[in-house]
KOLTI-149966 format. One record per residue (C-alpha): residue in three letters; x, y, z. Coordinates in nm, 4 decimals. Each point is the difference from the previous one (the first is absolute). Example, Ala and Ser with C-alpha at 12.3 -4.5 7.8 and 13.67 -1.06 7.14 Angstrom:
BEGIN
  residu        xx        yy        zz
     Ala    1.2300   -0.4500    0.7800
     Ser    0.1370    0.3440   -0.0660
END
This chain:
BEGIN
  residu        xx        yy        zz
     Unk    6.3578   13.0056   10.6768
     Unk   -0.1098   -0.2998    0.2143
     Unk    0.1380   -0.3205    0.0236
     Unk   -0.2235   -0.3138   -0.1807
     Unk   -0.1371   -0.2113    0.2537
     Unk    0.2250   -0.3523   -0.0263
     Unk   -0.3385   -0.1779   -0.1951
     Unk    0.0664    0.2604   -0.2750
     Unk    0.3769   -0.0316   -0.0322
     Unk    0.1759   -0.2120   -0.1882
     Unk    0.1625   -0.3156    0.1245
     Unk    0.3934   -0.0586   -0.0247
     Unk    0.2205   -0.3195   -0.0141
     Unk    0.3714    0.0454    0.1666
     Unk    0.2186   -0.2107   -0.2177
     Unk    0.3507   -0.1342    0.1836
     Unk    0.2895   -0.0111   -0.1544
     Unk    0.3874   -0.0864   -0.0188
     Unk    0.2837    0.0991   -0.2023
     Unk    0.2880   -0.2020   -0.1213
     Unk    0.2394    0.2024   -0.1635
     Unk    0.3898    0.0130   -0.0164
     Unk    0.0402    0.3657    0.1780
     Unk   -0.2208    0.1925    0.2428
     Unk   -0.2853    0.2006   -0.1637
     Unk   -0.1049    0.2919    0.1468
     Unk   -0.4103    0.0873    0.0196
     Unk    0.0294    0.2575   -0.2626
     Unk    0.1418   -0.2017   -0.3026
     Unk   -0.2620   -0.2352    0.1184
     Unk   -0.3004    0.2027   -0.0214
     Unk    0.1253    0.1292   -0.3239
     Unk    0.0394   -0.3202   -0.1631
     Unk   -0.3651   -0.1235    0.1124
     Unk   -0.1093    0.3033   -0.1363
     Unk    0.1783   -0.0338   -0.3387
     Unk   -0.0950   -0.3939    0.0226
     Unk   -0.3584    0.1190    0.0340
     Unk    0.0066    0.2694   -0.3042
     Unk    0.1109   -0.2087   -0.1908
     Unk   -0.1661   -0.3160    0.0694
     Unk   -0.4138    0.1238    0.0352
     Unk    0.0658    0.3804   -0.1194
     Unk   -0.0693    0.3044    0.1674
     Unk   -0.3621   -0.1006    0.0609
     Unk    0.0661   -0.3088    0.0992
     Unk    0.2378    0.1157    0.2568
     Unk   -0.2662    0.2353    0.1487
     Unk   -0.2133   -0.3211    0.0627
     Unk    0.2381   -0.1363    0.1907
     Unk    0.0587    0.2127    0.3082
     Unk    0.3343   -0.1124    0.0853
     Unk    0.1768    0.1438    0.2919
     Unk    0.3343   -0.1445    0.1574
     Unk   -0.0887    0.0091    0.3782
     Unk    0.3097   -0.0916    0.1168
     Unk    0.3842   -0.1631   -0.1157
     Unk    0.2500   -0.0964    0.2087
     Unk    0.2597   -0.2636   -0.0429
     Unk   -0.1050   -0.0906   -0.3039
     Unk   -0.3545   -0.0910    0.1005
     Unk   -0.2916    0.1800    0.0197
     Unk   -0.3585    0.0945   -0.0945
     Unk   -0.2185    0.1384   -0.2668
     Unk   -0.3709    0.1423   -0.0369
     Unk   -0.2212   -0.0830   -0.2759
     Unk   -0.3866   -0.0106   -0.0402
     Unk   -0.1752   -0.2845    0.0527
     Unk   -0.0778   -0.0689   -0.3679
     Unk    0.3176    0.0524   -0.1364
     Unk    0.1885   -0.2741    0.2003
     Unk    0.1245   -0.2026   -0.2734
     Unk    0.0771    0.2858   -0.2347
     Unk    0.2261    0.1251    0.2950
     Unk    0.1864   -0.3370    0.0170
     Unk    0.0444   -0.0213   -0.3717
     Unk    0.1694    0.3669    0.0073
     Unk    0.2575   -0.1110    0.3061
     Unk    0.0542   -0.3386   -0.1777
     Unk    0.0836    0.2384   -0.3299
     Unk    0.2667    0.1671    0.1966
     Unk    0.3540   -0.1655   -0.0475
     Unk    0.2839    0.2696    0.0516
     Unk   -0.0253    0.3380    0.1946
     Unk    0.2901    0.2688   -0.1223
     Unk    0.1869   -0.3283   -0.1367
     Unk   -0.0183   -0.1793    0.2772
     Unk   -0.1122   -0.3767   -0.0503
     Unk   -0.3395    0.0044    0.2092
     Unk   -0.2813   -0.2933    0.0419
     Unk   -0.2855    0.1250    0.1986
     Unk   -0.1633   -0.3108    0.1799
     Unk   -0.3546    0.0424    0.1089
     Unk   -0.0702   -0.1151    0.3813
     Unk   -0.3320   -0.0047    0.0545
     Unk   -0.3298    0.2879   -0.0223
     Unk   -0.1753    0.0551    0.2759
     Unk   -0.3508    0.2388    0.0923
     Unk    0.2046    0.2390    0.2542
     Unk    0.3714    0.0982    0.0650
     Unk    0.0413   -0.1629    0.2917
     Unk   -0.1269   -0.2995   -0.1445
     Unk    0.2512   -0.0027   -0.2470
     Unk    0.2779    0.0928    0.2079
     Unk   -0.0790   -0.2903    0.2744
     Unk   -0.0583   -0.2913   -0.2511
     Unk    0.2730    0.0788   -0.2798
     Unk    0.2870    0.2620    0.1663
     Unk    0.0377   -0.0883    0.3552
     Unk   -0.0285   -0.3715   -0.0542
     Unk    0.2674   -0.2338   -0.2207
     Unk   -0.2267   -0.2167   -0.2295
     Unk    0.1215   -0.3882    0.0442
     Unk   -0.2437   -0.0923   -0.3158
     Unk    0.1129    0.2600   -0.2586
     Unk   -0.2077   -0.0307   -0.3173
     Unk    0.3066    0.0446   -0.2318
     Unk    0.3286   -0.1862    0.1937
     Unk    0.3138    0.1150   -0.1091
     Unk    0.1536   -0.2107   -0.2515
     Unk    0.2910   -0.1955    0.0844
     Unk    0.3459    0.0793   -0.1619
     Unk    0.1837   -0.2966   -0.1611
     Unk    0.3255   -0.0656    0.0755
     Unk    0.1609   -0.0292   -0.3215
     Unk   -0.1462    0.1064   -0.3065
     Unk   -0.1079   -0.3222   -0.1934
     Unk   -0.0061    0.0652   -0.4146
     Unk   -0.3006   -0.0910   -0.1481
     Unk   -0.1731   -0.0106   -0.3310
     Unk   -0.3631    0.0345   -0.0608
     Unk   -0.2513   -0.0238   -0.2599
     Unk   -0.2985    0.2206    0.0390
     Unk   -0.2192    0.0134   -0.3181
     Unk    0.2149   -0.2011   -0.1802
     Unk    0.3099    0.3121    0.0578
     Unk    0.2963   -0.1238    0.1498
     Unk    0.1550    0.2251    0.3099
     Unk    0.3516   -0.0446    0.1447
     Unk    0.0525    0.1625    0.3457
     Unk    0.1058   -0.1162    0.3669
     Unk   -0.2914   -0.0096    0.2867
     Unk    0.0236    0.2254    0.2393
     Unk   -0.2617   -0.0816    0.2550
     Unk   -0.2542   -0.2702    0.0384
     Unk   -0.2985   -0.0426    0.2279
     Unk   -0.2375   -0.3214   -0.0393
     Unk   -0.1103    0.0133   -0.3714
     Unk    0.1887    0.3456   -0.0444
     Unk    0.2885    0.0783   -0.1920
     Unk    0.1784    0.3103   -0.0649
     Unk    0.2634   -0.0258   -0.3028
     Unk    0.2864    0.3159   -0.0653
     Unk    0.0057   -0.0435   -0.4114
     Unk    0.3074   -0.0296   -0.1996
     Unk   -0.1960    0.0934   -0.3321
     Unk    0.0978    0.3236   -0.1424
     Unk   -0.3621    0.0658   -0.1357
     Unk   -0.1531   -0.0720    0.3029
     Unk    0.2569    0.1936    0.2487
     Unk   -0.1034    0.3538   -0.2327
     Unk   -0.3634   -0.1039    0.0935
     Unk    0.0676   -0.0197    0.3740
     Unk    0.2372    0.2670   -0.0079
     Unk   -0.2533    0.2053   -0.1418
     Unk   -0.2990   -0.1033    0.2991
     Unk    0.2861    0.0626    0.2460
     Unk   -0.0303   -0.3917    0.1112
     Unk    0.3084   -0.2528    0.0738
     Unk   -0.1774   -0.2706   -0.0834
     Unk   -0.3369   -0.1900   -0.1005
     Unk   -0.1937   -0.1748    0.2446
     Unk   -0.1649   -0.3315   -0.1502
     Unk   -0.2002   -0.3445    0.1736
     Unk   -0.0084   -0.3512   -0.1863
     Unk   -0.3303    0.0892   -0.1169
     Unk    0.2147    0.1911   -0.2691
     Unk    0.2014   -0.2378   -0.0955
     Unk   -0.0129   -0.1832   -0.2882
     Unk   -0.0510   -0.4093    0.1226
     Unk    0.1231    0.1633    0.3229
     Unk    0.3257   -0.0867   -0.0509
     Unk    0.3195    0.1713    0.0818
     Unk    0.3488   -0.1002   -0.1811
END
């Protein structure tokens, strides 16, 4: 069987990635989640389309193979993945590059001073809150904040089954969905 010349072949993207997770993951119960992620998310066929291949995972960063096509469907199934064997997980896309080595220069070797999402900053004491959204009233305390950001732990019963249920701590909201953008 010959080999197709590289005009013939189709042409990959190397996505970059980090995890942030509360315990180490191994490369297994990674590739095993992506691959459930995927199933799940686009179907069998869908996940045929895709290509993906974990290169290589180390230290909670590493990189994966997808055609050139399928790019964004790839970033939608790591951004679907949030907990690997129960583990709390957020996989952050670095950057996609043409080549390997590409990737691994511009997004694994080298810390990013200009990260497109900055981590959020922590407040130091929880400050309790009401707002109306939609007319609803919410009780909770904020959490974190970051410019127009808030995040806000509940202290509504109906709401905590809801989060409870999407295995979130909290709702993230901006004063765009406030109500008169005001916060008692």
């Amino acid at each position: 069987m010959k080999i197709l010349p590289p005009t013939l072949r189709e042409s990959n993207r190397y996505i970059a990635f980090s995890i942030q997770s509360e315990e180490q993951i191994t490369r297994r119960d990674l590739i095993n989640e992506i691959n459930y992620s995927t199933t799940a998310l686009l179907g069998d066929v869908g996940s045929c389309e895709l290509g993906l291949r974990l290169f290589s995972f180390e230290d909670l960063k590493g990189i994966i193979r997808c055609t050139a096509d399928t790019t964004w469907k790839t970033r939608a199934v790591l951004a679907s993945v949030y907990s690997i064997k129960g583990i709390r997980t957020r996989i952050k896309v670095l950057g996609i590059s043409g080549t390997v080595r590409g990737a691994t220069e511009k997004y694994l070797l080298t810390e990013s001073i200009n990260e497109a999402e900055p981590e959020r900053k922590i407040t130091q004491e929880s400050i309790e809150c009401t707002i109306a959204i939609n007319a609803i009233n919410i009780h909770g305390s904020i959490i974190n904040y970051y410019n127009n950001k808030i995040d806000l732990m509940l202290k509504d019963r109906q709401y905590i089954e809801i989060l409870d249920r999407s295995n979130t701590g909290y709702i993230g909201i901006t004063v765009f969905d406030l109500k008169d953008k005001e916060i008692d």
